[in-house]
C-alpha positions in Angstrom: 30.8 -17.7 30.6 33.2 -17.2 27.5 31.6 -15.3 24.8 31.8 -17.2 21.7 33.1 -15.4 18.2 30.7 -14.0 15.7 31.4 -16.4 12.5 31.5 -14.3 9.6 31.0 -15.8 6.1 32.0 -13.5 3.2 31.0 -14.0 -0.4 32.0 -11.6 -2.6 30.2 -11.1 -6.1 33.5 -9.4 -7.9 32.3 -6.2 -8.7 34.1 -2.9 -8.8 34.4 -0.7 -5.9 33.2 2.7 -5.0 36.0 5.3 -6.8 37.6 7.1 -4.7 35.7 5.6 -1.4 36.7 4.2 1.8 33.6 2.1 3.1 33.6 2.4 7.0 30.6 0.9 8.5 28.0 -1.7 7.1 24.9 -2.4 9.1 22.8 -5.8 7.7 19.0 -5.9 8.8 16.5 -8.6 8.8 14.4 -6.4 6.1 17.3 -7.7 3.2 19.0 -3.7 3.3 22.4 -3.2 3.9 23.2 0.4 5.1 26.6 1.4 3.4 28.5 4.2 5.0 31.3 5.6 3.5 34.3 8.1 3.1 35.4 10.2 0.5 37.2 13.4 -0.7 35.1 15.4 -3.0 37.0 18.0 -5.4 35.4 20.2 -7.9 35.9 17.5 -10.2 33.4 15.5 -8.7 33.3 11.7 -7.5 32.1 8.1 -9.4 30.2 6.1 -7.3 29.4 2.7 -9.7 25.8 1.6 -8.6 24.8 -1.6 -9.5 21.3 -1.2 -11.9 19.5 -3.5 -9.4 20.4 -1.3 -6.4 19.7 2.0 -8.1 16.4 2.7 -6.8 16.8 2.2 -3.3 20.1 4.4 -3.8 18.2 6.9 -4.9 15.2 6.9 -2.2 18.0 6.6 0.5 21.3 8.7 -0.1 22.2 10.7 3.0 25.8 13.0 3.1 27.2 15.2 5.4 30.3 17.5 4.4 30.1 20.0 1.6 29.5 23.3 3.4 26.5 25.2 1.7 27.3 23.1 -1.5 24.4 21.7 -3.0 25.2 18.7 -3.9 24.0 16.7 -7.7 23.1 13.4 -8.3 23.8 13.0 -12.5 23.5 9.4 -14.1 22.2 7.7 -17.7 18.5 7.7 -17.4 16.5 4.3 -18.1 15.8 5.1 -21.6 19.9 6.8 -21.8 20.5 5.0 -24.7 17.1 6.0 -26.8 17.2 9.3 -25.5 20.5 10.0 -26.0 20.7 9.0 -30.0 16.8 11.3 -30.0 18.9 14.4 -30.4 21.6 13.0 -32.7 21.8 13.4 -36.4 22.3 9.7 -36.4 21.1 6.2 -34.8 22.9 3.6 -32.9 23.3 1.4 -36.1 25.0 4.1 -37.8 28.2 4.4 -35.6 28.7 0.9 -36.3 28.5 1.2 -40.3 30.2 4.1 -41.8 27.8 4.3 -45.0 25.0 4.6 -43.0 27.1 7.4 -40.9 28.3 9.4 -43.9 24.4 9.2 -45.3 23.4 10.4 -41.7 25.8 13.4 -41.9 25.1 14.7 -45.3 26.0 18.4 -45.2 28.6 18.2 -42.5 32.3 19.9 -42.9 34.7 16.9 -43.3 38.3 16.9 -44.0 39.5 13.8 -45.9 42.8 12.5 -46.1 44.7 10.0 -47.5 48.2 9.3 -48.2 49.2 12.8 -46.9 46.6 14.5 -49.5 43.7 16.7 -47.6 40.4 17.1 -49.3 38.2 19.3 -47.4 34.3 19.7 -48.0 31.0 18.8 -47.4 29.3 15.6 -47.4 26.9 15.3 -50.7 26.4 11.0 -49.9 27.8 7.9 -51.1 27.2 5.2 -53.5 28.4 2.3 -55.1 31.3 2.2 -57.7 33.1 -0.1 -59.4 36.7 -1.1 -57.8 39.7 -1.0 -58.9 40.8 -4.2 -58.7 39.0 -7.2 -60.6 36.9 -9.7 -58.3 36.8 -6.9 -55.4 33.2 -6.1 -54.3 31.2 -3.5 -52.2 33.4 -0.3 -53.2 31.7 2.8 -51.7 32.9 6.5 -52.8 32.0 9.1 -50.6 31.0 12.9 -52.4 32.3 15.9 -51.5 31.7 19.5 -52.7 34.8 21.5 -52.1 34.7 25.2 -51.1 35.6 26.2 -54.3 32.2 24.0 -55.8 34.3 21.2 -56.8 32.8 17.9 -56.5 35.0 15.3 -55.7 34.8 11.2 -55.3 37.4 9.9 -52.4 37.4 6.0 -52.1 35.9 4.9 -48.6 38.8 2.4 -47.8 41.3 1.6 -45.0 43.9 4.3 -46.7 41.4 7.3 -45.7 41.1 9.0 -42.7 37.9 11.5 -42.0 37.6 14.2 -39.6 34.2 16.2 -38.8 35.5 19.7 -39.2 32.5 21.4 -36.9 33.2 20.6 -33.2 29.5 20.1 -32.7 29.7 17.3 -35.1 32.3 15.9 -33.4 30.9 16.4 -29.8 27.9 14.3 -31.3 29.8 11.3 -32.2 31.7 11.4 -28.6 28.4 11.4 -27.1 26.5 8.9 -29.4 29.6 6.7 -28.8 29.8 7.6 -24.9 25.8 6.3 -25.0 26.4 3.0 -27.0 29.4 2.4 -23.8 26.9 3.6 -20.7 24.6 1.3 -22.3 27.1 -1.5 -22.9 27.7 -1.5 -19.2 24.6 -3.2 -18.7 24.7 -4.3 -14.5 26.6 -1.1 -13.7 25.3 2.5 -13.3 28.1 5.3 -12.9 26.6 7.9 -10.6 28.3 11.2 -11.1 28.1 12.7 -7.3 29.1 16.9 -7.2 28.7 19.6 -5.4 27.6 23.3 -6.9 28.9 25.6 -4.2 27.3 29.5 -4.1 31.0 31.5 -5.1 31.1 28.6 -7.8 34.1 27.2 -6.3 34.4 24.0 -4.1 38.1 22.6 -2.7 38.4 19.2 -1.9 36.8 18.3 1.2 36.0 14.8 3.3 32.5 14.2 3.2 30.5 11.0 4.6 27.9 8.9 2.8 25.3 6.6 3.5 22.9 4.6 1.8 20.5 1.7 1.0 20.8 -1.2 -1.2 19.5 -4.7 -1.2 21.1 -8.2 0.5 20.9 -11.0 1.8 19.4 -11.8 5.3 21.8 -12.6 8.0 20.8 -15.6 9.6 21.4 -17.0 13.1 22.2 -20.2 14.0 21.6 -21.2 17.6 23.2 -23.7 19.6 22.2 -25.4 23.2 24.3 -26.9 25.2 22.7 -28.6 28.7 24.9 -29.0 31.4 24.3 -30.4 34.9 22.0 -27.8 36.1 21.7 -25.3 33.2 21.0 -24.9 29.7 24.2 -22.7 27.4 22.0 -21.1 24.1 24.4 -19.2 21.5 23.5 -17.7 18.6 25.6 -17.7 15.7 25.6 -15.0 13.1 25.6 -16.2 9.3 26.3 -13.3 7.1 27.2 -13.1 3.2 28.8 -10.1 1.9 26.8 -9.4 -1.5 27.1 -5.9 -1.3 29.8 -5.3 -4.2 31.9 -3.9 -1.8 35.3 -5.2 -0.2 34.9 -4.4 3.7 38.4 -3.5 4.8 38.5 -2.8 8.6 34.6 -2.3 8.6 32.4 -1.3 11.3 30.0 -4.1 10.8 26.4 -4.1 12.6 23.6 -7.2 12.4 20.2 -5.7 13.2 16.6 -7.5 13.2 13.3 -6.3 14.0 10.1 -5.7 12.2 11.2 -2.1 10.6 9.2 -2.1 7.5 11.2 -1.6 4.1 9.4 -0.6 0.8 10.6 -1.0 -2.8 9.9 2.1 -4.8 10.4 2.5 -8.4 12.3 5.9 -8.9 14.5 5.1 -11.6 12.2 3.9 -14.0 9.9 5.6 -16.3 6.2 6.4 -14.7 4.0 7.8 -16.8 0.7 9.5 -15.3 -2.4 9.5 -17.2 -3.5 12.5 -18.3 -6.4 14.4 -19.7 -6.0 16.3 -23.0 -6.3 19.9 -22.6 -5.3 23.1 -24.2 -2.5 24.2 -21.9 -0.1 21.8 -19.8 -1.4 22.1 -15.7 1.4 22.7 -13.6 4.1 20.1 -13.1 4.6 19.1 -9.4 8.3 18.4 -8.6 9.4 15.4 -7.4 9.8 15.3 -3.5 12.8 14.7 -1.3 12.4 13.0 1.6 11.2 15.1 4.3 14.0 15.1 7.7 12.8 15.4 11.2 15.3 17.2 13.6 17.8 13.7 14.4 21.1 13.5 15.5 22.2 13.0 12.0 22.6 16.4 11.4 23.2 17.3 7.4 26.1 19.8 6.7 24.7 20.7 3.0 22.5 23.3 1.7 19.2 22.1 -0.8 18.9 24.2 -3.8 16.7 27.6 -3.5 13.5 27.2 -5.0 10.7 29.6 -5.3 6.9 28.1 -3.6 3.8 29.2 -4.8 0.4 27.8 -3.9 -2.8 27.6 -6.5 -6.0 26.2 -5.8 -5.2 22.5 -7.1 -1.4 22.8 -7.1 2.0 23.6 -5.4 4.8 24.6 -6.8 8.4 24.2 -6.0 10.8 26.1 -9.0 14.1 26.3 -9.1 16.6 29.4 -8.5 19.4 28.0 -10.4 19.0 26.8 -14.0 20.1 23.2 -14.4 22.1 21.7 -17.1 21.0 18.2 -18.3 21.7 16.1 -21.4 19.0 14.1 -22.8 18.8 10.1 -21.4 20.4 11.5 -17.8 19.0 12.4 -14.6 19.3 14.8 -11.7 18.5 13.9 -8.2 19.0 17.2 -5.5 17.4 18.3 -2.1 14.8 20.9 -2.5 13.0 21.1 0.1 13.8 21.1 4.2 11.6 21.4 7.4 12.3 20.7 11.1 9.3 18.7 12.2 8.6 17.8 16.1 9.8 14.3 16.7 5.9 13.2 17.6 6.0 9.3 17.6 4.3 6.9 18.9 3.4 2.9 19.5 -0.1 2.6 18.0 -2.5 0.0 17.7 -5.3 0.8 15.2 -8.5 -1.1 16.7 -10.4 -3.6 13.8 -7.5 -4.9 12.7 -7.2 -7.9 14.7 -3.3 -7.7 14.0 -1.3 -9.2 16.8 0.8 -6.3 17.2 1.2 -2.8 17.4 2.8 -0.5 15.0 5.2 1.8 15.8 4.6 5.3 14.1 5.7 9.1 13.5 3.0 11.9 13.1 3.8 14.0 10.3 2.6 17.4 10.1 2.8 19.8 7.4 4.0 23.5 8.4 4.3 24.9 5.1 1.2 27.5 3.4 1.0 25.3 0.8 0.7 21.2 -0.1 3.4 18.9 1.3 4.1 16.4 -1.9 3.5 12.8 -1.5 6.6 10.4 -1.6 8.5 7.7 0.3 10.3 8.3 3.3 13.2 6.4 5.0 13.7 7.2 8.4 17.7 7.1 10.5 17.8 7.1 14.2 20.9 7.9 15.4 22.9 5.0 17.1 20.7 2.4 15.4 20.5 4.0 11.7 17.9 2.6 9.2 14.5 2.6 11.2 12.4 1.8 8.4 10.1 3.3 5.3 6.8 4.9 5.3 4.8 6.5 2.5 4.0 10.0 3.3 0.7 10.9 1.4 0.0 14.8 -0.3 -0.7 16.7 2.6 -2.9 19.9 2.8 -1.4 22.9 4.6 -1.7 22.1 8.5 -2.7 18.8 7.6 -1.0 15.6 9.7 -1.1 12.1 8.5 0.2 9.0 11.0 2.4 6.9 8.8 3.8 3.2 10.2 7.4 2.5 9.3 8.1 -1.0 12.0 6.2 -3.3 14.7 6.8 -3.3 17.9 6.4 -7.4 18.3 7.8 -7.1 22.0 4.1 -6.0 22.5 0.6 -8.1 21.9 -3.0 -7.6 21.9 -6.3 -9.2 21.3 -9.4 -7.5 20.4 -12.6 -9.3 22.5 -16.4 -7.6 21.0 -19.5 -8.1 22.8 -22.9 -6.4 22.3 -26.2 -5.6 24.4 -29.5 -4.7 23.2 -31.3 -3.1 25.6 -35.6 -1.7 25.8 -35.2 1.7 27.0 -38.8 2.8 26.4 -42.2 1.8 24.7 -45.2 2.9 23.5 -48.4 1.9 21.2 -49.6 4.3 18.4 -52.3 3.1 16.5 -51.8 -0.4 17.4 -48.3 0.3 16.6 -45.3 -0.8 19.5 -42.5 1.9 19.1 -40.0 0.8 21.3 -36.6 3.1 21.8 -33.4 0.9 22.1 -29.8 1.0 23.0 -27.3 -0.8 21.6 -24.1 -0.9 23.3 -20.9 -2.4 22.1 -17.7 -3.2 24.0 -14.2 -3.9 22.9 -11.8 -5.0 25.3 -7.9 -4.8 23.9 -6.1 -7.0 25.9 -2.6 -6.2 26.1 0.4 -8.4 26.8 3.2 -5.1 27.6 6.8 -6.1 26.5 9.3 -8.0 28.8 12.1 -5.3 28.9 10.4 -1.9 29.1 7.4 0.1 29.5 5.4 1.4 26.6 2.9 4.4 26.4 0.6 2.5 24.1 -1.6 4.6 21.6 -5.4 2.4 21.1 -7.1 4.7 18.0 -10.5 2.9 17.9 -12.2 3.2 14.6 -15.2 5.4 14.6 -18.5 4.0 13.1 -21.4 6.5 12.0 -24.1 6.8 14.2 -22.2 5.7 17.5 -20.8 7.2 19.8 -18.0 6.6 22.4 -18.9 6.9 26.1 -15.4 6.0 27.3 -14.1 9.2 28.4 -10.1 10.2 27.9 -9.8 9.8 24.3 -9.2 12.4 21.5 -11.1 12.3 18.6 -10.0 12.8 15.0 -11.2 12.1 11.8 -11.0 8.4 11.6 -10.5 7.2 15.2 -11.0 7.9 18.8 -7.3 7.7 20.5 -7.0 6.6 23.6 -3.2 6.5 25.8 -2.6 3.5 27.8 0.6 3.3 29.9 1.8 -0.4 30.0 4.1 -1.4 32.6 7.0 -3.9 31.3 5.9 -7.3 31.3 2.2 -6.2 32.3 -0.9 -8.1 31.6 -4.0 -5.8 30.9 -7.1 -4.9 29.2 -8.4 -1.2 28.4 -12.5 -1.1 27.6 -14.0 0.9 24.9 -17.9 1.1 24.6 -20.1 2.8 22.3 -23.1 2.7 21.9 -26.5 3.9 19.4 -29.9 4.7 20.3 -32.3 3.2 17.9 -36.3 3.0 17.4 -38.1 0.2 16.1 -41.6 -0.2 14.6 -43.3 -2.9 15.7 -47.1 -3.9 14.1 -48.8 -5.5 16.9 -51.0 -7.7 15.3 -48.5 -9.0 13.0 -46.6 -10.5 16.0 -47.3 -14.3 16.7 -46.7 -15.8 20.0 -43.4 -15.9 19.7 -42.9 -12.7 19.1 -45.0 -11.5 21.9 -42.8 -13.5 24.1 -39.5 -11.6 23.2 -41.0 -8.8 23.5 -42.3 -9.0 26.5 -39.6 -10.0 28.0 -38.0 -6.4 27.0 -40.7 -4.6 28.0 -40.6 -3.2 31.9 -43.4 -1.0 31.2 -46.6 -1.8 33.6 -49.5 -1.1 31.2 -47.8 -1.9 28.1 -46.4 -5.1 29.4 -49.9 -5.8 30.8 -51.4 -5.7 27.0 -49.0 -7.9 25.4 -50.0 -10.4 28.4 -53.6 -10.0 27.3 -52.4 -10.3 23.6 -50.3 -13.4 24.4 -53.7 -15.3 26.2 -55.5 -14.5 23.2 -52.9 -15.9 20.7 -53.0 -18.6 22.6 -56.8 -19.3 22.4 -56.5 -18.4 18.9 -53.2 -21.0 18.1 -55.7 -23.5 20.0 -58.7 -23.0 18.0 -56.8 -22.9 15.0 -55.7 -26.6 16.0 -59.3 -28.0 17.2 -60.4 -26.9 13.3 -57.5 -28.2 11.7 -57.9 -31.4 12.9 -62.0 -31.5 12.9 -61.2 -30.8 9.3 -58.8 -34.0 9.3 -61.8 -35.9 10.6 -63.9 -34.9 8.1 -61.7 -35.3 4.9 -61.3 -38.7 6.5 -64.8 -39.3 6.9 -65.5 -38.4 3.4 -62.7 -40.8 1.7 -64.3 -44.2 3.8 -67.8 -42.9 2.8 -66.9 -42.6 -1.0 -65.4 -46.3 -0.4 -68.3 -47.8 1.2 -70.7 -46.6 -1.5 -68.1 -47.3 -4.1 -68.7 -50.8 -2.6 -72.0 -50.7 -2.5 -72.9 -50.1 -6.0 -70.1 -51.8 -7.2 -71.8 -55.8 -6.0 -75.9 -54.3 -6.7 -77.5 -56.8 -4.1 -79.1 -56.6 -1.0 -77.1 -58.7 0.7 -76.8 -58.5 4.8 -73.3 -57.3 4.3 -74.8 -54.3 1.9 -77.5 -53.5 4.4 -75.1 -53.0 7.0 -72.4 -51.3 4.7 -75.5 -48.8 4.1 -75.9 -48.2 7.6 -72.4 -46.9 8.1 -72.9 -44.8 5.2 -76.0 -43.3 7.5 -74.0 -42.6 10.1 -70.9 -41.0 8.4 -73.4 -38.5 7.0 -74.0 -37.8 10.8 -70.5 -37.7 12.0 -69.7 -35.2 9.5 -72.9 -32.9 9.8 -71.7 -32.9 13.7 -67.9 -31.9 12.9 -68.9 -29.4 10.4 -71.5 -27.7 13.3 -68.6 -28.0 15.4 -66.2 -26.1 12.9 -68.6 -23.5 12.5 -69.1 -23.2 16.5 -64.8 -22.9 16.8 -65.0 -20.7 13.8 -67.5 -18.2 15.4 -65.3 -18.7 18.6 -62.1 -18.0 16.5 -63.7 -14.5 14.8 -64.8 -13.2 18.1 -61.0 -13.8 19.6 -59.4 -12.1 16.7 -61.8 -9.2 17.3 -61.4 -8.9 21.0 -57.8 -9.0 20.1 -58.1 -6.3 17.1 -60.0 -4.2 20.1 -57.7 -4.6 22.4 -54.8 -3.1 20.5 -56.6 -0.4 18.8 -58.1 0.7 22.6 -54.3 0.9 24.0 -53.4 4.4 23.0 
């Protein structure tokens, strides 16, 4: 069949590309990230690489380079608060470059050379203030006050005619870099990242050197068509992409990937503030972390900056070799820290989830003597380059942690639970039933294995406190039990887990009505103790059958009582001796006999009702 072409749809968003940059290959994933790699020669001079604000923080979490030698290479840039931070070491604020009153004010005391109309005035600033002007109906004349070096004090007209320059190059310096702030800031969407490289001998010739990073876009999308013919069915897929990157692609290596790789948005760009406790002295500040590298095919062909690690008994420390030169309002981003780790992933399901698929998953160990500092990580695999992002947590020395960065969805399971009680043993105590039970529990994963290709799946059931596991082949660890099950491609299977808890109950005998007895003999195997809640269940039953008889002899005699009080109700209520009264009378008679007979007949199932409780008391006191 003839392949069909890949339909490309570009929208560019008009913003400047990289300086200096030659973009090679673009890979687009389903997670909205575009990886960027690029090209570029890097002199001592450094390189410009404009960063859109929006895409800063996954630049920062992401950038990878090879090239450089043992340079270590420098991230520099305008901080988030650039513009306050910046004008926080000036003489001056951001209103005064824009007003030259409020400048001159600001500035009281600096050197200043003053000209106008090819006459130089040179002294210091002593302030301005209003004066009258020299020409009628003209407002607002300032004068600005200077003391000369011979202790002169001159007035010089701030108009268009005069011309002021800061005699101290530090003065000077401070306007370039209060103006240089008010432009960074001015910029607004665009970030210039100042990308160098600080080699050992303090030199660096121009060299190629390869980037790649992150940064947010669109989805691709895939349109599919179907076309039936006489006997078949033609499905192609067409690609919808939109370049939103902010980067022409000229002759780009361009790559659509989907999957379930998992992509995290991290705030490393703006300001975090921890909370802290006040205290006497400052604790130890924790450098931020790099992300930590596993031995890939990527390999990286620069040096991190040497740093000196010590360990203390809340803290590790990571201090820098080199000293670092920073102005206020920028930032520094630099490696620090490498390790080769062993490449120990793995397809993992994590039992009480009841997710649908597995997660795919690297093991990371720390080798270092002291802590391994918590941060993000974004993980390359060579031919298929972003994998996806995990969170690595602070970890102890020797400590591992599993972290997830995709699903595998080629790969499903279902959790099934199902639980057993079970009587393994019982005894009476002082007419106690202490019966020893096992509770089992089994989870069944069944697993639907992926159409193309096996998979070594990893099951880590959770462990519950007071079970334990009798399936044999797992390896315990602090959380789960893990268990290893090889799936076969396209394989439908289940792998069994039971547990199970031994338990004792306290059971007071004669606290248990019939139903009771029932369950639990039922339980029971034991002869003699299986025997005695037979005899205990006869006897409820008497009892449950007296309680009845005198219940409803008690019915009767209510009864009897409420059409007695009637008839003699009647009786005194028409006062005659009437036929009708004499017989009315003679029911009252024998109503008085009917209830003398239930009430000796209560008292007889009473008396019966006493001695069953009692044989039954006897009986399960006697049992020990």
């Amino acid at each position: 069949m003839r392949p069909f072409p890949i339909v490309i749809l570009c929208a560019g968003i008009g913003l400047p590309a990289l300086a200096d940059t030659n973009v090679r290959a673009v890979t687009l994933s389903t997670a909205g990230l575009a990886m960027i790699e690029a090209q570029a020669s890097l002199s001592g001079d450094g390189l410009v690489l404009p960063v859109r604000r929006t895409d800063i923080d996954d630049f920062l979490k992401s950038l990878r380079l090879s090239g450089g030698g043992n340079a270590v290479p420098m991230l520099t840039l305008t901080g988030p608060g650039g513009l306050e931070d910046s004008f926080a070491t000036l003489p001056f604020d951001a209103d005064a470059l824009q007003n030259l009153r409020e400048l001159m004010t600001a500035m009281t005391g600096a050197p200043v050379t003053a000209a106008r109309r090819g006459i130089d005035v040179q002294g210091r600033i002593m302030g301005v203030r209003d004066v009258p002007c020299a020409t009628d109906g003209q407002q607002g004349c300032i004068a600005l006050a200077l003391r000369t070096s011979a202790g002169q004090i001159r007035q010089i007209l701030l108009d268009d005619a005069l011309e002021l320059t800061f005699s101290d190059a530090a003065d000077s310096a401070a306007v370039d870099r209060g103006l240089d702030a008010l432009r960074a800031a001015g910029q607004g969407q665009m970030l210039d990242v100042q990308l160098s490289m600080t080699a050992p001998d303090a030199t660096l010739d121009a060299q190629d050197i390869s980037l790649a990073w992150l940064q947010s876009a669109p989805v691709w999308k895939t349109a599919w068509r179907a076309e039936h013919g006489p006997d078949r069915m033609v499905l192609t897929g067409w690609a919808v992409v939109e370049n939103a990157t902010g980067h022409d692609w000229r002759d780009v290596d361009l790559t659509l990937a989907t999957g379930a790789v998992q992509a995290l948005q991290v705030q490393l760009y703006d300001r975090q503030q921890g909370a802290r406790k006040l205290a006497d002295t400052a604790p130890p500040a924790l450098m931020a972390s790099a992300a930590m590298e596993r031995s890939v095919a990527f390999e990286s062909a620069y040096d991190t900056a040497p740093v000196a690690m010590d360990d203390g008994d809340s803290f590790s420390r990571f201090t820098l070799t080199t000293p670092v030169t920073l102005n206020a309002g920028d930032m520094i981003s630099l490696p620090f820290l490498r390790e080769t780790l062993e490449d120990a992933r793995l397809t993992i399901y994590r039992g009480g989830t009841d997710a649908q698929h597995p997660m795919i998953a690297v093991v990371v160990e720390n080798p270092l003597p002291l802590r391994l500092p918590a941060g993000v990580m974004t993980l390359y695999e060579d031919g298929r380059g972003h994998a996806g992002d995990a969170m690595i947590p602070e970890l102890a020395p020797g400590a591992s942690e599993t972290v997830d960065f995709a699903r595998d969805t080629a790969v499903s399971l279902r959790e099934d639970v199902a639980q057993i009680e079970t009587v393994q043993s019982a005894r009476i105590v002082d007419g106690v039933l202490i019966a020893e039970e096992r509770l089992e529990q089994r989870t069944t994963y069944r697993i639907e294995g992926a159409a193309q290709g096996a998979r070594q799946l990893t099951i880590a059931h959770p462990l519950r406190q007071g079970w334990t596991i009798q399936t044999e082949g797992g390896i315990s660890g602090l959380d789960d039990m893990r268990f290893t099950v090889d799936v076969p491609e396209g394989a439908m299977m289940s792998h069994n887990v039971v547990e199970y808890r031994q338990t004792q109950r306290r059971v007071a005998l004669l606290d248990l009505d019939t139903d009771s007895l029932n369950y639990w003999s039922d339980r029971v195997d034991e002869g003699d103790t299986q025997a005695l809640l037979a005899q205990m269940q006869d006897l409820r039953a008497q009892e449950a059958s007296l309680q009845r008889d005198i219940t409803g002899l008690k019915d009767t005699e209510t009864t009897l009582i409420a059409d007695q009080e009637r008839l003699v109700g009647l009786i005194v209520q028409l006062g005659d001796d009437s036929a009708t009264t004499q017989d009315r009378r003679a029911r009252v008679d024998a109503i008085d006999d009917a209830i003398e007979s239930g009430r000796t007949e209560i008292a007889a199932a009473s008396e019966r009702l006493d001695a069953i409780r009692s044989d039954l008391r006897a009986l399960v006191l006697n049992a020990d």
